[in-house]
C-alpha positions in Angstrom: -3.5 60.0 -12.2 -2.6 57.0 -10.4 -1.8 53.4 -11.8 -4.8 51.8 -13.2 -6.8 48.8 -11.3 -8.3 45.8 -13.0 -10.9 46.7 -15.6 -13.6 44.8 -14.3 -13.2 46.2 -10.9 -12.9 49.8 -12.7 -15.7 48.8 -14.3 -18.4 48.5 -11.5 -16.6 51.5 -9.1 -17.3 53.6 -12.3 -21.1 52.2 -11.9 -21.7 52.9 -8.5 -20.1 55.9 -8.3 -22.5 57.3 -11.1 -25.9 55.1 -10.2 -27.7 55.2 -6.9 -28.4 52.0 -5.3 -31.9 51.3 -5.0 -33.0 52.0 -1.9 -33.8 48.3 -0.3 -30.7 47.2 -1.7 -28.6 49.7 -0.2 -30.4 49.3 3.3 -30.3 45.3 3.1 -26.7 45.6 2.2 -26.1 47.8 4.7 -28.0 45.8 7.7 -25.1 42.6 6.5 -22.7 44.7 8.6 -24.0 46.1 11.9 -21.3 48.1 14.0 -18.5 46.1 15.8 -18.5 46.2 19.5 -15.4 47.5 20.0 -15.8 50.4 17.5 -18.7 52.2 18.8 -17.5 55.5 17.7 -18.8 54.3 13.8 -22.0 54.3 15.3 -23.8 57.6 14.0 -24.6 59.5 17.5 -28.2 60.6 18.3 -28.7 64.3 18.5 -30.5 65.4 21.8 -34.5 65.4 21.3 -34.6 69.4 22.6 -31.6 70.2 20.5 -33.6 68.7 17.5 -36.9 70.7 18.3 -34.7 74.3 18.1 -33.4 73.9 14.8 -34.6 74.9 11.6 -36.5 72.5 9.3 -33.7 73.0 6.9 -31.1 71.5 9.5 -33.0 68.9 10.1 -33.4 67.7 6.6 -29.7 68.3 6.0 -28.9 66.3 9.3 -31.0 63.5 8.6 -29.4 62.9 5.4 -26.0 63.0 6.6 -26.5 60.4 9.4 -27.8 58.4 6.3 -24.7 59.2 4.8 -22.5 58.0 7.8 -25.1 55.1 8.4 -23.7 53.9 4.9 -20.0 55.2 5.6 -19.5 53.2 8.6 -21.1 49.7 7.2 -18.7 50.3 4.4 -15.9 50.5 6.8 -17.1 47.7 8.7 -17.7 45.4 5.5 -14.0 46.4 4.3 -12.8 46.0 7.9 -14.0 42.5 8.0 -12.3 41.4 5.0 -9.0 42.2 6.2 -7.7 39.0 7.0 -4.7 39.0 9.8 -3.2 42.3 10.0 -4.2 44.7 7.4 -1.5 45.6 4.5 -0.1 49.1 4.1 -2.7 49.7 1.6 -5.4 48.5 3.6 -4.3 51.0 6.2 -4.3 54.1 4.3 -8.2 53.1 2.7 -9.2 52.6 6.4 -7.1 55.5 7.7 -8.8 57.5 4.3 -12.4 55.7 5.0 -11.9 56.9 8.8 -11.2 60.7 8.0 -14.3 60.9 5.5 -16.5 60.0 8.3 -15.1 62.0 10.7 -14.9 64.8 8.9 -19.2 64.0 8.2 -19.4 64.4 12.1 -17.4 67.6 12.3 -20.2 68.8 9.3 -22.5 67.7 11.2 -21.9 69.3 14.6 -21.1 72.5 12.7 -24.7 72.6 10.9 -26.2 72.5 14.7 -24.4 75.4 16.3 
């Protein structure tokens, strides 16, 4: 186990991590933080309309939750992103570096579901 952080701040990661946002607040919170310009690769990529109509209903379910998934992912990023003030910190690095991974590793999920 690592050092801890502030209690208060353990406090309310402990609470999110174990209660749902509701679901306007989670969408209005996410709008706050559309996709940079420069970093279009955050945006989640549309999959083909004839690709969609050959797969399985089950596929389709799972896909459309993991765009939400990545929808949420990559406001997150862009939220923390935007607080970095200057030039991000060692530690800021390696939670963006970490943040980064998780959603690429959604995508690779993702286009391994389709094939």
């Amino acid at each position: 186990a690592g050092e801890p952080l502030d209690e208060e701040l353990a406090t309310i990661i402990n609470y999110l991590l174990s209660h749902q946002l509701q679901e306007l607040t989670m969408d209005e919170t996410a709008k706050k933080y559309e996709t940079p310009v420069n970093c279009q690769l955050l945006n989640v990529p549309a999959i083909n309309h004839v690709i969609w109509g050959h797969m399985g209903i089950g596929i389709r379910a799972q896909e459309m939750k993991l765009q939400r998934v990545l929808k949420l992912l990559a406001a997150g990023i862009t939220a923390f992103a935007r607080s970095v003030d200057e030039g991000p910190s060692v530690l800021q690095q390696d939670a963006l570096a970490l943040l980064c991974s998780a959603h690429f590793e959604i995508n690779c999920l993702r286009k391994s579901a389709i094939q």
